[in-house]
C-alpha atoms as a printed R data frame, in Angstrom:
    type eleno elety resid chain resno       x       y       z
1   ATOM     1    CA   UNK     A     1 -35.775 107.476 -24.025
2   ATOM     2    CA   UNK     A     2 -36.955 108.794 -21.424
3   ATOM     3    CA   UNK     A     3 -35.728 107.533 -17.848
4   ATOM     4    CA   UNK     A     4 -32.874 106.148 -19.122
5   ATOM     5    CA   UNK     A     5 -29.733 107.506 -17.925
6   ATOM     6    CA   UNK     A     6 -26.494 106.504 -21.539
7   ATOM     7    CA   UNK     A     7 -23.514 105.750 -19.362
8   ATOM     8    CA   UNK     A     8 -20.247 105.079 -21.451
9   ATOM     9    CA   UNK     A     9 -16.739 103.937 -20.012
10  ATOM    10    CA   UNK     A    10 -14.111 106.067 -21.772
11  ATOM    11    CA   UNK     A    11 -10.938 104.522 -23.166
12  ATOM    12    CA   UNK     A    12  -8.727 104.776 -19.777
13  ATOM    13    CA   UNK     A    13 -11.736 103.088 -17.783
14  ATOM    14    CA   UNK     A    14 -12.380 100.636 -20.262
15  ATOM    15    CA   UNK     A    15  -8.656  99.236 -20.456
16  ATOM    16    CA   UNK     A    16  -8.317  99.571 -16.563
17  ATOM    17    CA   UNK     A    17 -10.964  97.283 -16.397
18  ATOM    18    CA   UNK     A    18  -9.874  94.805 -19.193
19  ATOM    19    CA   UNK     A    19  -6.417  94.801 -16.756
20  ATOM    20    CA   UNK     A    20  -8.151  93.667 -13.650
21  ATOM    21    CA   UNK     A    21 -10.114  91.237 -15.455
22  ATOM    22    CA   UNK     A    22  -6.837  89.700 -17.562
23  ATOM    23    CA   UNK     A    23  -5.466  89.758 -13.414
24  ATOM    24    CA   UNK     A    24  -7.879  87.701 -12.143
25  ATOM    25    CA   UNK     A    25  -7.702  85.449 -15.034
26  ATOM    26    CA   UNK     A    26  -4.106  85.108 -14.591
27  ATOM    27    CA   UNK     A    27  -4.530  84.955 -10.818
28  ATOM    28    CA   UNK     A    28  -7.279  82.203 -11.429
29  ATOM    29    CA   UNK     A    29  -5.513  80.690 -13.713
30  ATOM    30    CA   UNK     A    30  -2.338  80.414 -12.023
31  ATOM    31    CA   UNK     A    31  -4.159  79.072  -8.919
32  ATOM    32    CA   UNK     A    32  -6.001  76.351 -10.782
33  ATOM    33    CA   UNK     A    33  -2.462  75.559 -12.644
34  ATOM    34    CA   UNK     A    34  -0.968  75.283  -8.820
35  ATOM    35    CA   UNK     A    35  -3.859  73.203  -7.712
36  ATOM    36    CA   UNK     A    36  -3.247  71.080 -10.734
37  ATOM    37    CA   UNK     A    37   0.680  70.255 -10.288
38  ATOM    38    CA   UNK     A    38   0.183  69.521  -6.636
39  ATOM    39    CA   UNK     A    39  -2.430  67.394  -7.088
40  ATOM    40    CA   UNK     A    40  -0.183  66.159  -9.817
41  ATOM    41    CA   UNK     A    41   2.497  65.636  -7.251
42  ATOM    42    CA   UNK     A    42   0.065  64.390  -4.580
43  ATOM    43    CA   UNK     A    43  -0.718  61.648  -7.322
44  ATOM    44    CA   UNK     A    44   3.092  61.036  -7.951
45  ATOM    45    CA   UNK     A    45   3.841  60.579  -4.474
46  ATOM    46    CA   UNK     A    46   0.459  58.457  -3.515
47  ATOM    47    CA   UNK     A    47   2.130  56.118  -6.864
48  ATOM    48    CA   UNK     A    48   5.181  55.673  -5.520
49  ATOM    49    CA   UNK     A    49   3.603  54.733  -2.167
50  ATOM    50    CA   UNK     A    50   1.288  52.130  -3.528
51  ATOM    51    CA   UNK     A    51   4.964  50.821  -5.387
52  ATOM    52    CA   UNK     A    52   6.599  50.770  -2.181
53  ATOM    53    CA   UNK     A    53   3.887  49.058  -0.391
54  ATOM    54    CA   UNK     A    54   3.448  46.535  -3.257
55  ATOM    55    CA   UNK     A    55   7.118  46.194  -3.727
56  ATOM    56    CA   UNK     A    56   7.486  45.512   0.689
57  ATOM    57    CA   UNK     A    57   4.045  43.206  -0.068
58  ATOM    58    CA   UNK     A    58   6.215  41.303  -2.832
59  ATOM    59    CA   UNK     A    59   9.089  40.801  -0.223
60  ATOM    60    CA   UNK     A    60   6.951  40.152   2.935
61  ATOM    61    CA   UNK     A    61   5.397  37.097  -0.076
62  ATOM    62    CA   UNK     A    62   8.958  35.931  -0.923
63  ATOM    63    CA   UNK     A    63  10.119  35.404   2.859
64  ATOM    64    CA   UNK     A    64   6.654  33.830   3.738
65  ATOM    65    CA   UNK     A    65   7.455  31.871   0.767
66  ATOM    66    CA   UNK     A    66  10.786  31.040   1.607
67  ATOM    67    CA   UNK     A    67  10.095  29.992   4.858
68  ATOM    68    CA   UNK     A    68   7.033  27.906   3.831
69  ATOM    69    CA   UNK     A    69   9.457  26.011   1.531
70  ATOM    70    CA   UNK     A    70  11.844  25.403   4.437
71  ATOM    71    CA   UNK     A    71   9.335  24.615   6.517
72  ATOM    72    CA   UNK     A    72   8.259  21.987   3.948
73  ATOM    73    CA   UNK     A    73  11.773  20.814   3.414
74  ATOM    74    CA   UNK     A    74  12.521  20.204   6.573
75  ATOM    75    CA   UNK     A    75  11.684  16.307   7.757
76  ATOM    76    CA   UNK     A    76   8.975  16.209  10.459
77  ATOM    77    CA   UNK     A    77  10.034  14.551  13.246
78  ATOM    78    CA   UNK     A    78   8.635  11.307  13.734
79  ATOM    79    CA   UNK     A    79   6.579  10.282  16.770
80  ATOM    80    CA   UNK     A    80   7.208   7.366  18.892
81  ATOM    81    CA   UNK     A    81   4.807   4.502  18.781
82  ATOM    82    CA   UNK     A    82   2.230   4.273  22.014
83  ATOM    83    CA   UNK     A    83   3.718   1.646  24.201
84  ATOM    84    CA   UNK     A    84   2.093  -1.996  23.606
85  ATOM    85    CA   UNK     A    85  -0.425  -3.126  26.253
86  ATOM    86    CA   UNK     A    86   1.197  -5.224  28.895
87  ATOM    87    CA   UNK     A    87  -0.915  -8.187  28.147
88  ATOM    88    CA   UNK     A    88   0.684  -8.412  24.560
89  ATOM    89    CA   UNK     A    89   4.377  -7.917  26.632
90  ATOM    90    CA   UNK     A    90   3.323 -10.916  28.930
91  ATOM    91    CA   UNK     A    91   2.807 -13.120  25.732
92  ATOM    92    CA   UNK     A    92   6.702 -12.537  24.792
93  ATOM    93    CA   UNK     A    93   8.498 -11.934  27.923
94  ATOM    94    CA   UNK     A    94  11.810 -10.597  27.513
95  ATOM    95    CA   UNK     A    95  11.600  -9.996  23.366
96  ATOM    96    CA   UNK     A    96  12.059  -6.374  22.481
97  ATOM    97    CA   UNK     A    97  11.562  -7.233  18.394
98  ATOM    98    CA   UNK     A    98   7.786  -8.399  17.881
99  ATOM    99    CA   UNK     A    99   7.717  -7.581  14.222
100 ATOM   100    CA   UNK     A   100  10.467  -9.599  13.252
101 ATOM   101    CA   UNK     A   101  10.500 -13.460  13.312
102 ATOM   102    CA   UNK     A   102  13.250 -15.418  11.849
103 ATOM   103    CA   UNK     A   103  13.420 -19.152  11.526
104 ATOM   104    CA   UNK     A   104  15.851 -21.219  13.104
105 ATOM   105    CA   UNK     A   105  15.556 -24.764  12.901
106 ATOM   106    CA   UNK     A   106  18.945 -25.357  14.909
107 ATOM   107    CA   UNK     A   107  16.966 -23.614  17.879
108 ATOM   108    CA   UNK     A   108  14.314 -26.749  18.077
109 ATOM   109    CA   UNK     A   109  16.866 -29.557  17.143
110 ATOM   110    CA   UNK     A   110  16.151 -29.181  13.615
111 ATOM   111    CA   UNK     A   111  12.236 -28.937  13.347
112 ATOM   112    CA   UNK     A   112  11.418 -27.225  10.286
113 ATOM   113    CA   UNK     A   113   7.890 -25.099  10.025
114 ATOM   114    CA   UNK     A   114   5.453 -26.375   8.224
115 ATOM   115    CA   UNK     A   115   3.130 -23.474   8.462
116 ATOM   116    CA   UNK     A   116   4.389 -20.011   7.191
117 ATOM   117    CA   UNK     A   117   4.613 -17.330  10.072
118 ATOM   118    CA   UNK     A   118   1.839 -15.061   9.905
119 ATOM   119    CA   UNK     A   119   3.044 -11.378  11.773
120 ATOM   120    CA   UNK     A   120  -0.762 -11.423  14.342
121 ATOM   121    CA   UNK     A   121  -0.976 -14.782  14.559
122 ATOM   122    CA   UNK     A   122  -0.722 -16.356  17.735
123 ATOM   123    CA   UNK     A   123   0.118 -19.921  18.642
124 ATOM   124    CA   UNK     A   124  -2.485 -21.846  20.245
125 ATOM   125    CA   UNK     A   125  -2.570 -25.143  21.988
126 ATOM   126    CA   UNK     A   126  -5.327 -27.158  24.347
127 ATOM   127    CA   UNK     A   127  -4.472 -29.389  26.671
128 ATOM   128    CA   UNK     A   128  -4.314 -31.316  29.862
129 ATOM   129    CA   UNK     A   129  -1.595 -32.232  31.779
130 ATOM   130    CA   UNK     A   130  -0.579 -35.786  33.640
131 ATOM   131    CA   UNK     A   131   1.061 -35.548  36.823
132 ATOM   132    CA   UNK     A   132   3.543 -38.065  37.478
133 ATOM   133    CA   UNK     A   133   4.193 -39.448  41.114
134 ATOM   134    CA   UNK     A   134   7.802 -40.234  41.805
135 ATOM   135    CA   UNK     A   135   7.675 -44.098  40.776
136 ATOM   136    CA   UNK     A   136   5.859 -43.247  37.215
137 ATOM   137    CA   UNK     A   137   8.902 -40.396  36.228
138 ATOM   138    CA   UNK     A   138  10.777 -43.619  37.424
139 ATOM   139    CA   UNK     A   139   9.728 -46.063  35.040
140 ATOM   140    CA   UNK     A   140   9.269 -43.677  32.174
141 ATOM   141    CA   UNK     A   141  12.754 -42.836  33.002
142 ATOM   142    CA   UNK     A   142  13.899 -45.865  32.101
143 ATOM   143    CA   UNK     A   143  11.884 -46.451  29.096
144 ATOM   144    CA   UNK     A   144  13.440 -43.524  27.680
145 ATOM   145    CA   UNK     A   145  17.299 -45.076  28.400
146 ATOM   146    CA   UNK     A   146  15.906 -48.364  26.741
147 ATOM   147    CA   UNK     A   147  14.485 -46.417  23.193
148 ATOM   148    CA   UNK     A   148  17.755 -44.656  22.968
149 ATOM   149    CA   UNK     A   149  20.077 -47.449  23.398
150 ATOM   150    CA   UNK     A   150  17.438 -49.718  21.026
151 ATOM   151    CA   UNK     A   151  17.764 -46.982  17.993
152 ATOM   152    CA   UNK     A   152  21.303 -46.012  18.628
153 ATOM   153    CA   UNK     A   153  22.303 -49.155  16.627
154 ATOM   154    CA   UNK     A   154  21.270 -47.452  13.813
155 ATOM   155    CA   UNK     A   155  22.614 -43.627  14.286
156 ATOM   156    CA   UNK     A   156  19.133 -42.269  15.207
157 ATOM   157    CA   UNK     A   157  18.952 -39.415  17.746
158 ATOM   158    CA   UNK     A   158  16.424 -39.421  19.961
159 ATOM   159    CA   UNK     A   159  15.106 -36.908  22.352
160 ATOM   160    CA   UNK     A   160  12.413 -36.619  25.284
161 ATOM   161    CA   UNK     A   161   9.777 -34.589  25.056
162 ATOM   162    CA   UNK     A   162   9.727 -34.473  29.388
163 ATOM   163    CA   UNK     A   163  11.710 -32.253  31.087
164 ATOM   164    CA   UNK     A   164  11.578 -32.109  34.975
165 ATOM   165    CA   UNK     A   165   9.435 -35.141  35.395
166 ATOM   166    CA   UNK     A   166   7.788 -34.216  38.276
167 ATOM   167    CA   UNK     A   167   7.994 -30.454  38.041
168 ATOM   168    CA   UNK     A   168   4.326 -28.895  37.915
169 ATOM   169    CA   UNK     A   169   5.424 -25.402  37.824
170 ATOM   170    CA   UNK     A   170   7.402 -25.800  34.845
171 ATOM   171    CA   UNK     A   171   5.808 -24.127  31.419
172 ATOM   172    CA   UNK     A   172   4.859 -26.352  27.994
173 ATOM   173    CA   UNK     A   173   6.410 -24.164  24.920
174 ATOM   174    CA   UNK     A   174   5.128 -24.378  21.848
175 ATOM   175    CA   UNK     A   175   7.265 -25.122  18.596
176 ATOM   176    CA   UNK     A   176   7.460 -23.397  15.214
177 ATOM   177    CA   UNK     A   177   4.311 -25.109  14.146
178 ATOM   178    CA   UNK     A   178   2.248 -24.298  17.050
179 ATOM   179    CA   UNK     A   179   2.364 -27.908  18.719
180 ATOM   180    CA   UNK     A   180   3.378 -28.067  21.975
181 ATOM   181    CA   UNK     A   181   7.150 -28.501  22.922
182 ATOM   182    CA   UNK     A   182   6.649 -30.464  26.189
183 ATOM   183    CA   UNK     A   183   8.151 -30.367  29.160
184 ATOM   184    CA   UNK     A   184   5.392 -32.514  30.989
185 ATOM   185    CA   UNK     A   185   3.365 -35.399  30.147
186 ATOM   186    CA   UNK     A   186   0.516 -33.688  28.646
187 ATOM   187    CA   UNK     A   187  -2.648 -34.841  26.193
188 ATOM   188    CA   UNK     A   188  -3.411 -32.439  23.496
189 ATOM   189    CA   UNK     A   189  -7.301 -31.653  22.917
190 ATOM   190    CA   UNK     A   190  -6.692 -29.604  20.031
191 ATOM   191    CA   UNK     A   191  -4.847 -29.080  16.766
192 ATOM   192    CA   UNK     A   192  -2.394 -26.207  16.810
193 ATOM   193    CA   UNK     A   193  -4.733 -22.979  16.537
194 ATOM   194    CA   UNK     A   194  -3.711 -19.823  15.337
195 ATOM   195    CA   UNK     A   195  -6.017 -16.404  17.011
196 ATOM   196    CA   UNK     A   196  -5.259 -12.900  16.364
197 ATOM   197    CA   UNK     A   197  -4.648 -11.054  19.551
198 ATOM   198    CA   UNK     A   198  -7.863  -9.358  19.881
199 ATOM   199    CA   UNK     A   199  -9.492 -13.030  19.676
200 ATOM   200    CA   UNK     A   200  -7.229 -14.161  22.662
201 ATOM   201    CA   UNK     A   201  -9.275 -13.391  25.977
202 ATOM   202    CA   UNK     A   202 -12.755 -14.335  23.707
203 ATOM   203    CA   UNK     A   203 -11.508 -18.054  23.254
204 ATOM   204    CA   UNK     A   204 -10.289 -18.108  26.626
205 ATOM   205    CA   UNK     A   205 -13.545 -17.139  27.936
206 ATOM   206    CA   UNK     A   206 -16.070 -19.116  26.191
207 ATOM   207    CA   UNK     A   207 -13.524 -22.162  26.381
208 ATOM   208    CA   UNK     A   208 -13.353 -21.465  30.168
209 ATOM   209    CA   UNK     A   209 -16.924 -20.847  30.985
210 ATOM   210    CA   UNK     A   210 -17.122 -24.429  29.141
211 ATOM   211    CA   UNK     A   211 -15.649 -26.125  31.851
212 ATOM   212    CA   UNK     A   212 -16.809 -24.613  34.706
213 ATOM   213    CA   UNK     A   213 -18.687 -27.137  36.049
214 ATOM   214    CA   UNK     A   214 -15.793 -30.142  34.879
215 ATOM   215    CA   UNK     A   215 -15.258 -32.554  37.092
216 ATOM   216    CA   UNK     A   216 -11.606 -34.097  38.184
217 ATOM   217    CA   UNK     A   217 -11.488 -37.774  36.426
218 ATOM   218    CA   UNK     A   218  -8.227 -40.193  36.118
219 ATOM   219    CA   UNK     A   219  -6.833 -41.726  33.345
220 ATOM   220    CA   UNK     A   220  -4.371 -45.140  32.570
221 ATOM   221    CA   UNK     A   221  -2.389 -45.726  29.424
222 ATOM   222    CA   UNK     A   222  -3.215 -48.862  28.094
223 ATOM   223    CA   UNK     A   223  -0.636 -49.215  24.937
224 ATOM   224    CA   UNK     A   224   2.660 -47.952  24.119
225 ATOM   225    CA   UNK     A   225   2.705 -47.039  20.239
226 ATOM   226    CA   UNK     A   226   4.442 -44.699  17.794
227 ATOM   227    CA   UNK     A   227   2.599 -41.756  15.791
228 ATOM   228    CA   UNK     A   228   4.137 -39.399  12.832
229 ATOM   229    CA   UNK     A   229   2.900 -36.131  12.847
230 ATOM   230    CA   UNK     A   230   0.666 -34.268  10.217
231 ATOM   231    CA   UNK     A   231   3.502 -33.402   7.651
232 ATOM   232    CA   UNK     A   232   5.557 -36.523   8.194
233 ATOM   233    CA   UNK     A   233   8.898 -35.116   9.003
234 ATOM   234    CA   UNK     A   234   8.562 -36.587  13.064
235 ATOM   235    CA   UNK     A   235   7.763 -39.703  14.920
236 ATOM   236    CA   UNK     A   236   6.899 -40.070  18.267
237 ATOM   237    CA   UNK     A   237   7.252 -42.628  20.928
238 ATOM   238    CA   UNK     A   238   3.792 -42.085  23.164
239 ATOM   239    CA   UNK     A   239   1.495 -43.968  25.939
240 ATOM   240    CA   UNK     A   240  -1.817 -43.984  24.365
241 ATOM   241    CA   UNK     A   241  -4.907 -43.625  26.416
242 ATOM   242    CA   UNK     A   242  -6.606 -46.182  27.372
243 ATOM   243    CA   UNK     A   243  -9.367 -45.473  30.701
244 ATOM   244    CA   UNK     A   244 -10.322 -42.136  30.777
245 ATOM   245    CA   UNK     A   245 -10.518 -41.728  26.653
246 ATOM   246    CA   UNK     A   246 -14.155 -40.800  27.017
247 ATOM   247    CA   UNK     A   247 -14.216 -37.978  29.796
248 ATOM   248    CA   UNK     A   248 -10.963 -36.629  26.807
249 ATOM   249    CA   UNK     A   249 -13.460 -37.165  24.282
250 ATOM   250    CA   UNK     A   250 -16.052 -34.836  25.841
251 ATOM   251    CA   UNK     A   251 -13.933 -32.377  26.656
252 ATOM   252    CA   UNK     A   252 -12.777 -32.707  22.691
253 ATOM   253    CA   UNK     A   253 -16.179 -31.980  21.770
254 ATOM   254    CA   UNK     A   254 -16.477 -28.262  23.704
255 ATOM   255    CA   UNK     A   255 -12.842 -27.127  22.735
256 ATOM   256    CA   UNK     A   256 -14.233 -27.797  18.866
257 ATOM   257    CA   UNK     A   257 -17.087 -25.982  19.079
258 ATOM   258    CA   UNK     A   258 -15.142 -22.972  20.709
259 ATOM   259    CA   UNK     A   259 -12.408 -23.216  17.358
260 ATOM   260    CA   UNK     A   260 -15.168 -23.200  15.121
261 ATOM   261    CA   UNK     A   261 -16.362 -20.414  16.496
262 ATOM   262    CA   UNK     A   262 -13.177 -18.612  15.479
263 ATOM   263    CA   UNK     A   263 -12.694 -20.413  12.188
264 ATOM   264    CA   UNK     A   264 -10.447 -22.772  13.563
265 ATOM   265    CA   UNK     A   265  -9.901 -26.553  12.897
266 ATOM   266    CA   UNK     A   266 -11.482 -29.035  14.421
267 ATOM   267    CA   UNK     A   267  -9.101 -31.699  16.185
268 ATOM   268    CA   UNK     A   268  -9.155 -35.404  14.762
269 ATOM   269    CA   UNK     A   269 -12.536 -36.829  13.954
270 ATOM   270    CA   UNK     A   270 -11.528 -40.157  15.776
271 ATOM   271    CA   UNK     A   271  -8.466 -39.036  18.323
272 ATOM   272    CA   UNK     A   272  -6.355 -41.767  19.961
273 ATOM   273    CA   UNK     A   273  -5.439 -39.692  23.145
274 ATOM   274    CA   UNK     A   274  -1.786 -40.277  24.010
275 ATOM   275    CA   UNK     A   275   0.908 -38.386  25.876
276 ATOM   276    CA   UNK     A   276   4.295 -38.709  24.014
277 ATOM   277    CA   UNK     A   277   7.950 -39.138  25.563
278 ATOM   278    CA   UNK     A   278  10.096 -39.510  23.320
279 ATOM   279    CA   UNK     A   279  10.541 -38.177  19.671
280 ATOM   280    CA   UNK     A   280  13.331 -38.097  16.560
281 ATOM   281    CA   UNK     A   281  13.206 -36.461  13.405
282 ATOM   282    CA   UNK     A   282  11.760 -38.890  10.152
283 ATOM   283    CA   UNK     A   283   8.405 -40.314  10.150
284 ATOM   284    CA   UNK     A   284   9.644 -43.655  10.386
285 ATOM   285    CA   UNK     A   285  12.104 -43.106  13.179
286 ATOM   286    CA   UNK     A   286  10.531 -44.387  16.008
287 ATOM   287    CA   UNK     A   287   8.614 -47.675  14.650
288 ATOM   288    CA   UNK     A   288   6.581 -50.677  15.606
289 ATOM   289    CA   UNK     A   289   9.747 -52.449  15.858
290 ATOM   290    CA   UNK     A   290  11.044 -49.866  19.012
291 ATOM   291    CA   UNK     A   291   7.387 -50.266  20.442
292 ATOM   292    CA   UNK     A   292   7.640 -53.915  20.302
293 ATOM   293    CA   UNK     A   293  10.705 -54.141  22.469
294 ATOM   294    CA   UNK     A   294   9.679 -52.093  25.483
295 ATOM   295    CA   UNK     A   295   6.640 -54.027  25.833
296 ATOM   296    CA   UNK     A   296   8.905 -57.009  26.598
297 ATOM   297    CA   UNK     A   297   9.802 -55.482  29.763
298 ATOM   298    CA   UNK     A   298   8.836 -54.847  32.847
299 ATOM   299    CA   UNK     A   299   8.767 -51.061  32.558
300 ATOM   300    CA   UNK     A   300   4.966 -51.538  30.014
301 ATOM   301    CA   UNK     A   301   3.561 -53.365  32.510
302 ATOM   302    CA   UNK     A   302   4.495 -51.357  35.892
303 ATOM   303    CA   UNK     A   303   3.191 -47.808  33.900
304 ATOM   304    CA   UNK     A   304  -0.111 -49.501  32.471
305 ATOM   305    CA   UNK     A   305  -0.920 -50.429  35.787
306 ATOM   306    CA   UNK     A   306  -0.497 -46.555  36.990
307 ATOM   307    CA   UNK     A   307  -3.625 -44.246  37.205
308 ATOM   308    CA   UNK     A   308  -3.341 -40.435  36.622
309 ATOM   309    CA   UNK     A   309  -5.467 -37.605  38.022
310 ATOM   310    CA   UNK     A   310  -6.619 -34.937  35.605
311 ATOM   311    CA   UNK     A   311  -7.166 -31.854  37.476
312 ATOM   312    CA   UNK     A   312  -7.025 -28.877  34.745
313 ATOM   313    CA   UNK     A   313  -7.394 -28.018  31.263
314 ATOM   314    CA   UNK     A   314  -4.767 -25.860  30.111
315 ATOM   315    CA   UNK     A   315  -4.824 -23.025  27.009
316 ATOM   316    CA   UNK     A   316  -1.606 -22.123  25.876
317 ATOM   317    CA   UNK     A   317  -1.160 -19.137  23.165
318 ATOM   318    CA   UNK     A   318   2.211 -18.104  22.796
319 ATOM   319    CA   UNK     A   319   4.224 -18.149  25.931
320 ATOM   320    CA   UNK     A   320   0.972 -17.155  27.975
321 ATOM   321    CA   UNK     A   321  -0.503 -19.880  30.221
322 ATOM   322    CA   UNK     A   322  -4.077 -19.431  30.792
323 ATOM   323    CA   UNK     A   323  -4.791 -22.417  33.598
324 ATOM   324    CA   UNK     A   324  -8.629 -23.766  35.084
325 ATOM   325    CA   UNK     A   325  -8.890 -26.068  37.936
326 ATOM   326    CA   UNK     A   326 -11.472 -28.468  37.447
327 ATOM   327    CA   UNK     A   327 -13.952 -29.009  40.526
């Protein structure tokens, strides 16, 4: 053809050629190989990385762990309680136990409680007290020496429910049941109450504002009598009320209606207001028979003829005193 120029390799040409070739194959090939078992190694080495890191992960876990566990095992220290409000400490003066309340009848010459003690509850008691001018402590003194020597014939202790006569400053306490343990003449205008302490400056403050506007009245005994109390294990030797029983009997009514208020019983439908002196343990202890006697003396007639000024209405809850004047 024309134009076209045959051009043949001869033998020596030909193999040369086929040599280079098979050298760059093996070059290639030898290159690609290298490539190959570094990346191989690269891989080996990235393995055995991602082992140590998992393996130092898997340590790092077990000391977290450990420690959390410790840290669980050990006991958490326990806090100490926020110091109780110092109008609860004032109820209790000098107790450093308020959960704790044991029973002791040999601490109240043997008065056993009738009601169970409720942990919260506080003692409550209404009253008014009757101050005593010099000659009155005198002849109640010596009613007192003539009902212990009268029940003495027959073994029966007796004890007064007055300590320092004529001390007004001195404090009514109130016994296991809640009644008050007197250490004045006092009349009670209420059964023994029983308030949780956030109820305590509530009552006192609707029973206050109640009496506000009270007058000052007076009072004479007019009978000497004896009265058991409500669970019949106490008798009581008392001057019972005789002028001055309806002013009590007003003042009655209000201090009900505040109890009520806080679920609290009512005190005695139809009260005989009296201010006891003496009392011994038995319901028939102190009898008609010891009542009879005194009023053959002098000593009935001289304190019957006494008047007594009323000049405050006192709340009591526990050993708190919580006092109003009356106008």
């Amino acid at each position: 053809m024309s134009g076209l120029v045959e051009y043949e390799l001869s033998d020596n040409e030909s193999d040369n050629e086929n040599n280079e070739f098979n050298l760059l194959s093996v070059y290639y090939k030898t290159d690609e190989e290298g490539e190959s078992e570094e990346r191989k190694e690269n891989s080996s080495e990235e393995k055995l990385l991602k082992r140590k890191k998992i393996d130092d992960l898997d340590d790092e876990h077990v000391v977290i762990s450990k420690k959390r566990e410790s840290i669980l095992k050990e006991e958490t220290p326990r806090k100490d309680l926020p110091p109780l409000p110092s109008d609860f400490l004032q109820l209790y003066p000098g107790k450093k136990d308020y959960t704790k309340h044991i029973d002791d009848p040999s601490k109240h010459q043997g008065r056993i409680r009738s009601k169970p003690h409720v942990e919260g509850d506080w003692a409550t008691h209404v009253y008014v007290d009757v101050t005593l001018t010099e000659e009155a402590d005198h002849i109640i003194n010596k009613i007192e020496e003539l009902a212990k020597e009268v029940v003495s014939e027959d073994g029966i202790k007796i004890i007064s429910c007055i300590e320092n006569h004529q001390d007004n400053n001195s404090l009514n306490e109130l016994d296991p049941n809640g009644h008050c343990e007197e250490t004045k003449l006092h009349i009670s205008l209420s059964k023994p109450l029983f308030l949780k302490y956030h109820q305590i400056e509530h009552f006192w403050n609707k029973l206050r504002i109640g009496f506000l506007n009270w007058k000052r009245f007076s009072l004479s005994f007019a009978n000497i009598t004896s009265f058991s109390n409500d669970d019949k294990n106490r008798s009581f030797l008392a001057l019972e009320v005789g002028k001055g029983s309806n002013e009590l009997k007003s003042m009655v009514d209000h201090v009900n209606k505040v109890a009520e208020d806080f679920r609290q019983k009512p005190f005695y439908e139809n009260p005989r207001f009296h201010a006891s002196i003496l009392w011994a343990l038995g319901e028939t202890s102190i009898d008609r028979s010891l009542c009879d006697a005194i009023k053959e003396t002098e000593y009935f007639e001289s304190i019957t003829q006494h008047v007594f000024n009323i000049e405050n209405m006192i709340c009591k809850i526990g050993n708190k005193t919580f006092t109003l004047d009356l106008k």
